[in-house]
N, C-alpha and C positions, 0 to 999 in steps of 0.2 A: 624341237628347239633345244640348244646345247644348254649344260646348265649355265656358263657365264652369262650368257645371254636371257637365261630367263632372272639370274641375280643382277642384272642390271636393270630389269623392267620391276623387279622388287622395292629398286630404290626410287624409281618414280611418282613423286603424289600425281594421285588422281588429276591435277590441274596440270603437272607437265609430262604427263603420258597424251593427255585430251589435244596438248598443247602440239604434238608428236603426230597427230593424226591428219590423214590426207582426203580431203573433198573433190568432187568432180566440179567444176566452176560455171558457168554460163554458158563459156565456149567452149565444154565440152574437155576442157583440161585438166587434170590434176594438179592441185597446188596443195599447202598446206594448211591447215585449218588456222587462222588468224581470227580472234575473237574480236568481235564487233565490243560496243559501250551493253548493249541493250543485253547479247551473250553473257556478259563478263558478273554482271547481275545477277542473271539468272541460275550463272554459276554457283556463286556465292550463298545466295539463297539454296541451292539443293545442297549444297553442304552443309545446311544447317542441320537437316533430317524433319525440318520441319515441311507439312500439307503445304503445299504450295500454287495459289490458284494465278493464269496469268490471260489478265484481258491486251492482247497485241493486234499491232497493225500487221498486215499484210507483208510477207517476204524480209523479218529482219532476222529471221532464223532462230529462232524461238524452238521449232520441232528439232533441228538439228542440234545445238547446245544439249537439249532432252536425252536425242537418243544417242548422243556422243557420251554422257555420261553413263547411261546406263551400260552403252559397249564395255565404259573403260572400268565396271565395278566387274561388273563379269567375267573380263579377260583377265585382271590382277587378282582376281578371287583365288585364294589355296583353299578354297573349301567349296561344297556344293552350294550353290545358289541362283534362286529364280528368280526374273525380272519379267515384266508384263507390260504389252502394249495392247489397249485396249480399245474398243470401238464398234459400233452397232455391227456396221458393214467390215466382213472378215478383208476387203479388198482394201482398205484404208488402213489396217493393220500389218497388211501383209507388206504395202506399200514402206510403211516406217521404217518394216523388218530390214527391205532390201539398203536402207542405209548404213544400217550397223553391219552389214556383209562387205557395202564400200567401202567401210572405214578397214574393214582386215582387210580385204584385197587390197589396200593402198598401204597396209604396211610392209615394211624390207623383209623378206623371204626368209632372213635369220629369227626373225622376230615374229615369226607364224605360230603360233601355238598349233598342238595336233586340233583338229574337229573330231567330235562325237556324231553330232547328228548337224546337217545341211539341208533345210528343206524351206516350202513357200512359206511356213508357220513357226520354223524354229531352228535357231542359232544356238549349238552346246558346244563348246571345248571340253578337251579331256579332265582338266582342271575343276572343273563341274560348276561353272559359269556357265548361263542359259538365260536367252531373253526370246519369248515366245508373244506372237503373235495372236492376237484373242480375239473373238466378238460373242456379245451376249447370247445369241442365237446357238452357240455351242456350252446348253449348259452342263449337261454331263462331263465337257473336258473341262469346264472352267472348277466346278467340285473336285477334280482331279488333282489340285496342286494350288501350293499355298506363295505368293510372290511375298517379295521383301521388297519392292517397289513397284508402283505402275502409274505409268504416263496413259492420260487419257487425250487423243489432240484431237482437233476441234469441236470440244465437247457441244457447243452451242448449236451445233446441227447433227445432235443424235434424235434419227427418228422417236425413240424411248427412253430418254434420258433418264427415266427413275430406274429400269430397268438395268440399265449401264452400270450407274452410278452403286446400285446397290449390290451388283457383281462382282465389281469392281473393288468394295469395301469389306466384302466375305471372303475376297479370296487374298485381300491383301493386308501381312501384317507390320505393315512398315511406311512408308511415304508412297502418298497418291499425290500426281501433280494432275491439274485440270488446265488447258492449256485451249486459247480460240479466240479467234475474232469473233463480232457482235454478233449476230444473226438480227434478232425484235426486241424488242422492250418486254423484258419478263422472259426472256428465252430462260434455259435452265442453266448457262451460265451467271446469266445477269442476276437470277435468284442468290447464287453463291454470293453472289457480290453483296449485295444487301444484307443476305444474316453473318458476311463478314464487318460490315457497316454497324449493326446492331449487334455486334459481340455475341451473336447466339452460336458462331463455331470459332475457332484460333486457327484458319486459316493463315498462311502468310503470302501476301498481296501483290502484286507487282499487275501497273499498267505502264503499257509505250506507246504514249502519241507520236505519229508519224514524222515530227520535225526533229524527234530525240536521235533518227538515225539518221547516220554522215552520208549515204551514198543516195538520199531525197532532196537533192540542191542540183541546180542548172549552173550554166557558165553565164546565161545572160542574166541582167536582173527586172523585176518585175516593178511596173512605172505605173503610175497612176493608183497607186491604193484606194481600194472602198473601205469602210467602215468597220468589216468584219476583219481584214488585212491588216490595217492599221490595228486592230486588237491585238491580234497576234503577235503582231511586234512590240506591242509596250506589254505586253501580258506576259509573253513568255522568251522574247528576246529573238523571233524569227525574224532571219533575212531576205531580203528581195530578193538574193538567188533561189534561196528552199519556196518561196512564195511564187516562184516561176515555174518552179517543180511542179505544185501544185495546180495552179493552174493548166498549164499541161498533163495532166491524171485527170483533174475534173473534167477535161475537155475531150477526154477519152471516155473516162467512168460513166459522169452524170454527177451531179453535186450529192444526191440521195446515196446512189452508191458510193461516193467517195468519203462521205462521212465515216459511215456502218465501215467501209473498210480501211481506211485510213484519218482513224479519229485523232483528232484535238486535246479530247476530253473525253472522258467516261461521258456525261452524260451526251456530250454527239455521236458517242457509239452506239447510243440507246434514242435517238430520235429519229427512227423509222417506226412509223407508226404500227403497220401491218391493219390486224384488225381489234386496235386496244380502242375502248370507249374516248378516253381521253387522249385526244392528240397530245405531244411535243407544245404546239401552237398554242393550242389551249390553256397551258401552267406554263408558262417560259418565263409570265410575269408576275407568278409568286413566290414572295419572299419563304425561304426553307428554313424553318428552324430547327436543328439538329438534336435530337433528344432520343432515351434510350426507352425500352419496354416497361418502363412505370411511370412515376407520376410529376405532370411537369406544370408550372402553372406561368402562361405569359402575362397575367394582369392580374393584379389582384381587384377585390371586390369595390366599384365604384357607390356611392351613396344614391345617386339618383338616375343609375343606369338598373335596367331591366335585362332580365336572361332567360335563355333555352337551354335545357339537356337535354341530349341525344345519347341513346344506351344500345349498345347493340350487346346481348346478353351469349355469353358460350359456357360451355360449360363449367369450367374452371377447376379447381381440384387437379391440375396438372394434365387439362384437358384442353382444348382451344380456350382464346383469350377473350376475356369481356371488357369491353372499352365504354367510358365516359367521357362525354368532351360536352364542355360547357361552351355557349357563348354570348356575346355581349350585342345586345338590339343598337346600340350607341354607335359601336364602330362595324359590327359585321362579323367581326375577326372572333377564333378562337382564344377561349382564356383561358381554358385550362382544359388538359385529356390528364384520363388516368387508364390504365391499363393493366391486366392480370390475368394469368392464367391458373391462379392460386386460390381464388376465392368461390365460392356455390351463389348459387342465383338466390338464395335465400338470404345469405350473408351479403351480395351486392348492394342489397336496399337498402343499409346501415351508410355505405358511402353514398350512395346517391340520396338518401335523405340528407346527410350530413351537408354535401354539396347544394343542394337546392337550398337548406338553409340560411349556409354562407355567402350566397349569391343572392342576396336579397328576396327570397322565398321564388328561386327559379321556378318555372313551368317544368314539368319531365314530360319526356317522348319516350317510352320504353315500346318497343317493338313485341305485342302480343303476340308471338310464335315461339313455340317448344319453350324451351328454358325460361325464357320470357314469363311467362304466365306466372310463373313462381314466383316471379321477382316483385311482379305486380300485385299479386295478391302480398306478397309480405308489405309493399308500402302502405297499402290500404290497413291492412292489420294494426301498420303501427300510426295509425291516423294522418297518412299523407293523403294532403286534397289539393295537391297541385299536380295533376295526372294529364295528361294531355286527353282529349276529348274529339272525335273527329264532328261532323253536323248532325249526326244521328246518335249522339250523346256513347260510342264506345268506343273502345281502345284498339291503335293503332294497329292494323296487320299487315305484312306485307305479302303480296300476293302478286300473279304474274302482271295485273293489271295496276295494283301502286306503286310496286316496285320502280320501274319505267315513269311513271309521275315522278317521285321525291328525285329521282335521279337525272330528270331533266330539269328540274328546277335549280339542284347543286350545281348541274352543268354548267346554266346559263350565267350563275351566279358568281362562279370562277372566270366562264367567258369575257363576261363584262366589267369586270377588273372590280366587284363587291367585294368578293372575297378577295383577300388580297397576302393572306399570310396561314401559312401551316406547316406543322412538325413534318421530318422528315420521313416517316413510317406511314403515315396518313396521307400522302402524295403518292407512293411509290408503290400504295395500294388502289389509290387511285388510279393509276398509269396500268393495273395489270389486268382492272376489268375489261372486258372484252364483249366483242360482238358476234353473233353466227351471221351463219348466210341469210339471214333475214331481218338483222338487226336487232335480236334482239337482245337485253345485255345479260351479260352469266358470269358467275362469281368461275372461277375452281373449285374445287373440291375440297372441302376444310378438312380433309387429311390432307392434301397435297401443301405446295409454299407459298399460294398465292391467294389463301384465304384472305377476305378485305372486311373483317371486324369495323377496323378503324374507318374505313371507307363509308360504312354502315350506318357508323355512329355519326358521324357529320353528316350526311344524308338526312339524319332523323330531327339531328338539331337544328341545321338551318330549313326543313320542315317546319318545325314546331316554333321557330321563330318569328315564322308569319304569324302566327296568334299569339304573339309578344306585343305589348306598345308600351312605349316608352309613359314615363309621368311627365306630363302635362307641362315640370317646370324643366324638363331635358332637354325641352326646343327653345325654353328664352335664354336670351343673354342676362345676364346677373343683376343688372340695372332697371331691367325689366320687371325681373323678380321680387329684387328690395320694393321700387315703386309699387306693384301691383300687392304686395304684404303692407305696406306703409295706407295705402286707400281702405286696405279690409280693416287692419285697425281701428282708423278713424272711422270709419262706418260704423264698428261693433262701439264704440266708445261714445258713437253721438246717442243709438242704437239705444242704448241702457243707463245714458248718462241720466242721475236725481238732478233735479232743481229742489 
């Protein structure tokens, strides 16, 4: 390359070099790279430098924007630098690689930078710009070199996503994008989502429902709306041509598949079930209250309503989380969780006394296993005698065979529309227990992201609420009440009355 020519590629930002860049098209033509709304986004966001996670619909070119950028940091680089595309399977990586090779074959012949190295796994210019093709299975080349960015694309169907993910974060000291359609509910995309949801990383977010891109519209329009159609149009402003589109996809896809691949919303990208304990069907009709990893209270203490607490105990001390959630025999509903991953099971008994207290001398459910034990003997220590008591006068354990009890009782509890309201954390752990091939239900692993503490502790309380009852005067109506105090009166006064 002559020097005028490479001082004219000096002067181009990043956006109008990307902007300069030639795609192969549908039919197999070369045109120029024209940025979509959804592109244009995405853009902007990788300019920030900040982690970038993105949940997308199917085909709006999401991977391409990616790897158009990383080509155009590489090729205007005057200095040595490594970019990385990452992924279980080396074939998916290799695949990304060959775009960034179409984007320099489709530049003008003046404007060719020399090549270093040209192969199935890496792209280097002289200039010592390099973006290399990776998957975890090569870990002695991944230890070999340190990236300043990497694109991980379709992360939600990496066979080992921890494995990936933690490759992927050793060898990179700069911006990681994670980039994919749905896959299941609780995939190891959808985990990102949630501890972006819960402020546990600074992630920056971007999702695309399928109606946000321009070329998902027919010419003809779609007549007769159902209920679901009609939402879409007062909800987010969709037309009967894009609503024609889709119906023709669903009528291809299947409705299941069309969701998972061309979602609406986040949570329709995550209502395939697979094999999660708790269906989509099952929570669609309870109300989400949106709260963070401490303590939140939806009701406060009624005078003549009755409570359950549910404790599911961890370690704390900056070790998994121990959860409390109270609730109410009156309405069903949660009143109050509290949550921590800061306190010792010794020191938990200080809240859950304090809380049993203030709930009108609640009943406690603590869960006699590991940590557990500690908690309970410290309430007992400090003379709490509101302990949950199973028929055989001891404390609660869960075992392969109670476990499956307390948790079909929750179940049905949610099913049948009792339960009717829960925090967002305590749902989305619910959603992530699971079943084997023989049904029967298993948390994760509490080192991994889908420990269900929270899930636990509601379990234990709405448990322990069956041996809750209400006082006597929480089923009459108030007129009831007066009269039937107004009789005791006069009874005790005829009762005692001198002549």
């Amino acid at each position: 390359m002559k020097k005028e020519h490479l001082q004219m590629l000096k002067q181009l930002s990043i956006r109008e070099f990307i902007e300069r860049l030639s795609i192969v098209n549908k039919d197999g033509q070369l045109q120029t790279l024209s940025l979509n709304e959804e592109q244009e986004r995405i853009l902007d966001a990788l300019e920030t430098g900040d982690d970038l996670l993105i949940l997308k619909c199917r085909q709006i070119g999401s991977t391409t924007i990616n790897i158009a950028y990383l080509f155009a940091l590489a090729y205007l680089s005057e200095e040595p630098v490594t970019y990385a595309i990452f992924s279980y399977k080396l074939s998916s990586s290799k695949h990304i690689l060959k775009m960034a090779k179409a984007f320099y074959n489709g530049l003008p012949k003046i404007l060719q930078r020399d090549i270093e190295v040209d192969n199935s796994t890496e792209l280097s210019f002289k200039n010592g710009g390099r973006i290399l093709a990776v998957a975890t299975t090569q870990m002695g080349g991944i230890r070999s070199f340190t990236a300043s960015k990497v694109l991980i694309s379709e992360y939600a169907f990496a066979e080992n996503p921890d494995e990936l993910k933690a490759s992927a974060f050793s060898a990179c000291k700069g911006q990681i994008v994670l980039e994919s359609t749905a896959n299941y509910y609780n995939d190891c995309l959808h985990q990102e989502i949630r501890k972006w949801e819960t402020k546990e990383t600074k992630w920056k977010y971007l999702f695309f429902p399928w109606f946000s891109h321009s070329e998902y519209t027919e010419e003809t329009e779609a007549e007769e709306l159902d209920d679901y159609e009609n939402s879409l149009v007062e909800n987010y402003g969709v037309t009967c041509n894009q609503l024609q589109w889709r119906r023709m996809k669903v009528s291809q896809l299947g409705n299941t598949q069309f969701l998972r691949e061309f979602p609406a919303t986040q949570e329709e990208a995550y209502r395939v079930a697979g094999n999660t304990y708790f269906s989509y069907q099952d929570v669609q009709n309870v109300d989400v209250h949106i709260c963070d990893r401490e303590f939140i209270t939806f009701q406060q203490v009624v005078r003549d309503d009755t409570y359950a607490i549910g404790v599911d105990v961890g370690g704390g001390v900056g070790k998994d989380y121990s959860v409390i959630i109270v609730m109410s025999k009156k309405t069903m509903q949660p009143v109050l969780v509290w949550r921590s991953n800061e306190v010792s099971p010794v020191q938990l008994a200080d809240y859950i006394y304090e809380f049993s207290e203030q709930y009108n001398s609640a009943l406690i459910l603590v869960e006699a296993n590991n940590y557990g034990l500690a908690t309970i003997s410290e309430l007992v220590h400090q003379g709490c005698h509101r302990l949950y008591k199973d028929a055989d006068g001891k404390d609660f354990i869960t075992t392969m065979k109670s476990k499956p009890i307390i948790f079909e009782h929750l179940k049905k509890q949610i099913q049948n529309g009792v339960i009717r309201m829960l925090d967002n954390i305590t749902l989305a752990e619910l959603r992530t227990i699971q079943t084997d091939e023989r049904g029967r239900i298993k948390f994760l692993d509490s080192t991994k992201e889908g420990h269900s503490d929270s899930a636990m502790a509601l379990a234990l309380a709405t448990w322990c609420l069956e041996s809750v009852r209400l006082k006597e005067s929480a089923y009459l109506p108030s007129w009831i009440i007066a009269n039937k105090a107004k009789r005791i009166n006069e009874k005790t006064q005829q009762q005692y009355r001198r002549y």
